[in-house]
MIBA-895799 format. One record per residue (C-alpha): chain; z, x, y. Coordinates in steps of 0.02 Angstrom, whole numbers, plus 32768, in hexadecimal, padded with zeros to 4 digits. Layout:
N
   mol      Z      X      Y
     A      Z      X      Y
...
end
This chain:
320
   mol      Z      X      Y
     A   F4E3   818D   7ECA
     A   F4C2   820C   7F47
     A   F53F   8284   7F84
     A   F4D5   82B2   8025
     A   F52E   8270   80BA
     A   F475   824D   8102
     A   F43F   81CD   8071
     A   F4E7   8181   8046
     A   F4EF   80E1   807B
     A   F444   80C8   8097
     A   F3C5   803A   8043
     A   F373   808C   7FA7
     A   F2D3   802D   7FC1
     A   F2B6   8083   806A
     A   F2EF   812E   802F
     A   F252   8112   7FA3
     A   F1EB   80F9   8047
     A   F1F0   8040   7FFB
     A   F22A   7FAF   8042
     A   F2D7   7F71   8045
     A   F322   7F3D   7FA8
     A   F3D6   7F29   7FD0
     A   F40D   7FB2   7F50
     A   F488   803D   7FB5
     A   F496   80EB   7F93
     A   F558   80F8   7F72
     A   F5A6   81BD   7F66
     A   F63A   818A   7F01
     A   F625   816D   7E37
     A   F6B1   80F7   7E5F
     A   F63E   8079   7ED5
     A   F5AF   808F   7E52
     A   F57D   7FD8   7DE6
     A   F5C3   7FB3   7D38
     A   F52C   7FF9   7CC4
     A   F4F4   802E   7C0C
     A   F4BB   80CA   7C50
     A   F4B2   8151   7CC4
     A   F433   81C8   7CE3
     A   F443   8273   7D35
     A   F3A2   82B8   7D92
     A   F3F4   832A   7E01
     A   F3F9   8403   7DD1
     A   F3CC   847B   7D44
     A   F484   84CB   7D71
     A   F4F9   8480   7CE5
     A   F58B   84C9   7D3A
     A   F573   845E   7DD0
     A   F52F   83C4   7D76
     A   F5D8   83B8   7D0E
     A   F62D   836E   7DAE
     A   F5B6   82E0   7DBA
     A   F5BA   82C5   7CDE
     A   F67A   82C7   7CD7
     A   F6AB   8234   7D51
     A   F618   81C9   7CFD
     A   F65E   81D2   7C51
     A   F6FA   81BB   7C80
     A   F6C9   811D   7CCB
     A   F687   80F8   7C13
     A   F5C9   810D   7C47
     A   F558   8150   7BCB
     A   F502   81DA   7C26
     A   F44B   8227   7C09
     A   F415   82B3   7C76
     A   F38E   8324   7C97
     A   F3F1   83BB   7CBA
     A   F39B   8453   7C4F
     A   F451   84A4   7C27
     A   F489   8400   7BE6
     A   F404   840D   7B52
     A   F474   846A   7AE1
     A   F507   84B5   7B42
     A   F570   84EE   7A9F
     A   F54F   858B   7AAC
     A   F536   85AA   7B68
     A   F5B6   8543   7B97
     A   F631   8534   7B1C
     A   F6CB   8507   7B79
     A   F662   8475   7BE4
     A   F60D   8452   7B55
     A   F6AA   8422   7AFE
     A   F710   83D1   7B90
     A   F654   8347   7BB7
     A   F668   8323   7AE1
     A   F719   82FC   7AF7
     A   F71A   8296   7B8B
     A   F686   8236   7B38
     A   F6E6   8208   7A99
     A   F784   81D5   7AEC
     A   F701   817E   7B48
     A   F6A7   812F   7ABC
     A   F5FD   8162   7B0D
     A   F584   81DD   7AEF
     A   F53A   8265   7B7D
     A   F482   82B8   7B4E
     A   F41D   8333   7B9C
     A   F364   82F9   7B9B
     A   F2AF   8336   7BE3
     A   F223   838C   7BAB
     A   F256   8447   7B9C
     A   F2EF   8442   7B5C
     A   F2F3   83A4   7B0A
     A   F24B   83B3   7AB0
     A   F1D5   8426   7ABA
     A   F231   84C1   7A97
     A   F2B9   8478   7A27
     A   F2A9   83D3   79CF
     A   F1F6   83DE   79BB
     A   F1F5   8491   7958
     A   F29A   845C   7903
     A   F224   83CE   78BB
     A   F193   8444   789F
     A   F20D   849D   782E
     A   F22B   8420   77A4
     A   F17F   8448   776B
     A   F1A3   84ED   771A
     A   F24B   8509   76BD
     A   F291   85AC   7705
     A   F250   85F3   77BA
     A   F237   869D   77E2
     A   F21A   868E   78A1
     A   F1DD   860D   7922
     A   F17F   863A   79B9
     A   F131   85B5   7A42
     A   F0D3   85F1   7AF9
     A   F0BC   8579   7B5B
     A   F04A   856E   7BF8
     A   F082   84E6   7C6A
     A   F02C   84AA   7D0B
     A   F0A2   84A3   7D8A
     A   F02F   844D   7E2C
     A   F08E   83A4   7E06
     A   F132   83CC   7E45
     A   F18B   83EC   7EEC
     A   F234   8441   7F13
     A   F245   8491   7E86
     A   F1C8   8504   7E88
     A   F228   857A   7EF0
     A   F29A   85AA   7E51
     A   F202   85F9   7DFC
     A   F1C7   864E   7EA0
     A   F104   8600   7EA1
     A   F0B7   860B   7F5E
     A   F12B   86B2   7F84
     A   F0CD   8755   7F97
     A   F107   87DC   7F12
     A   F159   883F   7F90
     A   F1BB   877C   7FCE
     A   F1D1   874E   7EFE
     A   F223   8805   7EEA
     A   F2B2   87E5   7F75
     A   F2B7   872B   7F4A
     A   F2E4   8764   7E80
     A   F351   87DF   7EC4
     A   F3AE   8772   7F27
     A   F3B5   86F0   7E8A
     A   F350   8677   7EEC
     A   F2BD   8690   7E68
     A   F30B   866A   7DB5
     A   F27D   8633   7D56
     A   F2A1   85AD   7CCE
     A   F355   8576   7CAB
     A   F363   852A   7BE1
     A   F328   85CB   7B71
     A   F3CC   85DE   7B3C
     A   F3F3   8530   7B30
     A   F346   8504   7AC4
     A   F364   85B7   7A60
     A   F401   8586   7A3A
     A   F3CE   84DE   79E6
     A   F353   8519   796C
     A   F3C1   8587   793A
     A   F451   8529   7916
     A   F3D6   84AC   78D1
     A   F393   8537   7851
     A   F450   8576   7835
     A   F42D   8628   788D
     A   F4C4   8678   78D7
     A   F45F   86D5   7955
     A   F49C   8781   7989
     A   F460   8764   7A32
     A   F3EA   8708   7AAC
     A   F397   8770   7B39
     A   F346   871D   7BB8
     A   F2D5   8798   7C13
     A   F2BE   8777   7CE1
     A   F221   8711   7D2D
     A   F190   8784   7D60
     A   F0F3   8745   7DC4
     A   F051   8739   7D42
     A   EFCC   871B   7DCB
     A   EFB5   8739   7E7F
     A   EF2B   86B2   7EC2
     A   EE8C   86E6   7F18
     A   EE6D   864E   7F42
     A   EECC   85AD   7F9A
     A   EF20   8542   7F0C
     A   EF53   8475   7F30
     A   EFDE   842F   7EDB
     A   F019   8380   7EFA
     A   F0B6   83CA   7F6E
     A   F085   846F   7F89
     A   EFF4   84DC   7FBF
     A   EFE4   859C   7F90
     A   EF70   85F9   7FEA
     A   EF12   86AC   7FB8
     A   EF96   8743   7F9A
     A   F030   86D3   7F5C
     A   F068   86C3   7EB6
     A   F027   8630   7E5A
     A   F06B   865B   7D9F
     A   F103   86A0   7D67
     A   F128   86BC   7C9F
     A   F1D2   86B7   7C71
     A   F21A   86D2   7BB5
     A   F2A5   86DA   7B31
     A   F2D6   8717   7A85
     A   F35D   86D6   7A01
     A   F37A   877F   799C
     A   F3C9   877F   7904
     A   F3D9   8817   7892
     A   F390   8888   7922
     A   F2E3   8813   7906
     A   F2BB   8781   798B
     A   F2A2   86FA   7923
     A   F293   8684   79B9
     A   F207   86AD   7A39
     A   F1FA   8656   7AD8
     A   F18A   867C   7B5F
     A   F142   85EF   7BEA
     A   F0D0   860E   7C87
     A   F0D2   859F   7CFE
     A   F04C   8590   7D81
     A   EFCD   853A   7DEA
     A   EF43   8551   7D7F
     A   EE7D   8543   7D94
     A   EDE5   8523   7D18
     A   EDA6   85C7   7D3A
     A   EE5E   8622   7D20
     A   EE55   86A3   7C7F
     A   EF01   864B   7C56
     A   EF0C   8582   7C69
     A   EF79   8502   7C38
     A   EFA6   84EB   7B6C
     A   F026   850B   7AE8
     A   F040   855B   7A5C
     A   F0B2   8550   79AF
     A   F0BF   85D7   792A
     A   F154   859B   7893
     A   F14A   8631   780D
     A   F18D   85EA   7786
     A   F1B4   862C   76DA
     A   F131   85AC   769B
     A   F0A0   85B2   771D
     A   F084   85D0   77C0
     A   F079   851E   7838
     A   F01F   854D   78CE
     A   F025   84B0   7975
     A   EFA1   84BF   7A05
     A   EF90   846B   7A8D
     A   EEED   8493   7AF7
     A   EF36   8439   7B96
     A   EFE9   843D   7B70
     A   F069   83CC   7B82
     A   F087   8384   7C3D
     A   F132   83B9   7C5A
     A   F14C   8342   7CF2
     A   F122   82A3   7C97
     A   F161   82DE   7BEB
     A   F1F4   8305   7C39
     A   F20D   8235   7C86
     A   F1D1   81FF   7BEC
     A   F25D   8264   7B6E
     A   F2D7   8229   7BD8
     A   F292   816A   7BF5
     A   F273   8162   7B1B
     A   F331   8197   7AFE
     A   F38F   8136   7B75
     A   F392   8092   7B00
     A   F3D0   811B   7A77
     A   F45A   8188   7AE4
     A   F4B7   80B7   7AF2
     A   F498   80B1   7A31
     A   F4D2   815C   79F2
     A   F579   8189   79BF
     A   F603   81D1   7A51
     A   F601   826A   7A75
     A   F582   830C   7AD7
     A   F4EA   82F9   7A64
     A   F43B   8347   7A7F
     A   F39A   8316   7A47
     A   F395   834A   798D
     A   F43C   82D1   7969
     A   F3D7   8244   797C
     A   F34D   81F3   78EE
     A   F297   8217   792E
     A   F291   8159   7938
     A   F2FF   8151   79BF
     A   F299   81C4   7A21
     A   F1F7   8179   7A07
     A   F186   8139   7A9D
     A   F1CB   8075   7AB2
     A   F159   804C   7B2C
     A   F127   7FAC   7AAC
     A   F1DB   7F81   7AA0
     A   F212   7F86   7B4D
     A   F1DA   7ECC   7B77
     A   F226   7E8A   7AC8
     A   F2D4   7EE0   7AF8
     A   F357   7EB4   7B7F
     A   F344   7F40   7BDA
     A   F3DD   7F90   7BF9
     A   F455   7FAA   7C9B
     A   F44F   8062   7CE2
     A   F470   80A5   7D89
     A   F42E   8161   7DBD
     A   F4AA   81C1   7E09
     A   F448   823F   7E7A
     A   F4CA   82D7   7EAC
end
């Protein structure tokens, strides 16, 4: 489903620079196929995603998407949150926000990292993520803009940096049962200015334009942050003082459980796998707006040896 009066109607096949396989881009949830599931690739923006959830569920599909304010939308968006968990139950389907980050590196996967010490005192993860994969996108961050073109873009709120902090803060906390006095998300500023011509797969930055922006955010509770966020995301090179990787710090009452990663974890295909290993589980779960840490870690698990030995199931992608 494509609202986009220029692909509607059009063979989905040839829009994939395929040929023709008789599948057409509809713009009406009504005209979509009877399914299992849904799934929701479309914007970070839950706000404007919500119009594209609501008439799915209440045409009964269960509906996984990859929207970053869909993660764990409680506290950020309480009164959306609420209306997408009621419409699901009347429903009887469920509606989850997947991906990488939310969805599992900065939420379920600490959450888990927690059960190995009894009472934590703090949890803090940077992560470096290479960014040269990906296309359109990479105008929200402001990478290829001079400093003087990423000021006026942020200014502007062109450049917003990484939407989900408060969703993935808001997770582990409720997971740890903090009532957090606040989360402050701090604004995207450029990390490194290239000297030299960097190649992505979409885009090409050339010498004087940004090719690394940091961006971060703190749970605080008791005036302390006891969640620590903080993410750069770049074109990186060998030779760069700062390269890909990530890194976990859990201080826990017990011991200290340190994660590192030396490459990191590849947000673009992390992110199609989370959401490919829970759609057979978002059909199973119970109705309702779930996120990632309601469902068993054997749900989530990689099923790429059970997909042949399962039906597969029905879904349809709904693009705007």
């Amino acid at each position: 489903m494509d609202q986009d009066p220029h692909v509607a109607g059009q063979d989905l096949g040839v829009l994939l620079d395929g040929p023709a396989n008789g599948i057409l881009v509809v713009s009406d949830p009504a005209d979509l196929p009877a399914a299992d599931l849904a799934i929701v690739a479309t914007t970070s923006d839950l706000n404007q995603v919500a119009g594209t959830l609501l008439p799915l569920l209440e045409r009964s599909y269960n509906v996984l998407s990859i929207c970053e304010e869909l993660a764990y939308p409680w506290q950020s968006h309480p009164d959306l949150a609420r209306r997408l968990d009621e419409t699901a139950r009347a429903k009887g389907v469920t509606v989850l926000g997947s991906g990488a980050n939310p969805g599992i590196l900065m939420d379920t996967l600490p959450l888990l990292l927690t059960a190995l010490t009894q009472r934590v005192e703090n949890v803090r993860i940077r992560r470096r993520t290479n960014m040269s994969r990906y296309g359109a996108i990479l105008s929200k961050f402001g990478l290829g803009l001079t400093p003087k073109e990423f000021e006026k873009a942020r200014s502007r709120g062109e450049v917003v940096g990484h939407y989900g902090f408060e969703q993935a803060i808001g997770a582990v906390a409720a997971g740890l049962g903090w009532d957090l006095d606040s989360v402050d998300v701090s604004e995207v500023e450029p990390a490194v200015v290239t000297a030299s011509p960097r190649l992505g797969d979409h885009r090409r930055i050339e010498p004087g334009q940004i090719s690394a922006v940091t961006h971060a955010a703190r749970g605080v509770l008791k005036g302390e942050a006891v969640i620590d966020l903080g993410i750069t995301f770049g074109f990186f090179e060998p030779a760069d003082e700062e390269t890909a990787g990530d890194d976990y710090r859990i201080v826990g009452e017990e011991q200290v459980i340190d994660l590192h990663s030396p490459v990191g974890f590849d947000s673009f295909l992390s992110t199609i796998a989370a959401a490919a290993n829970a759609a057979a589980a978002v059909v199973e779960a119970r109705p309702g707006l779930l996120s990632m840490a309601d469902l068993p870690a054997r749900a989530l698990a990689a099923k790429g040896e059970r997909r042949a030995s399962r039906a597969p199931l029905r879904t349809t992608t709904p693009q705007k």
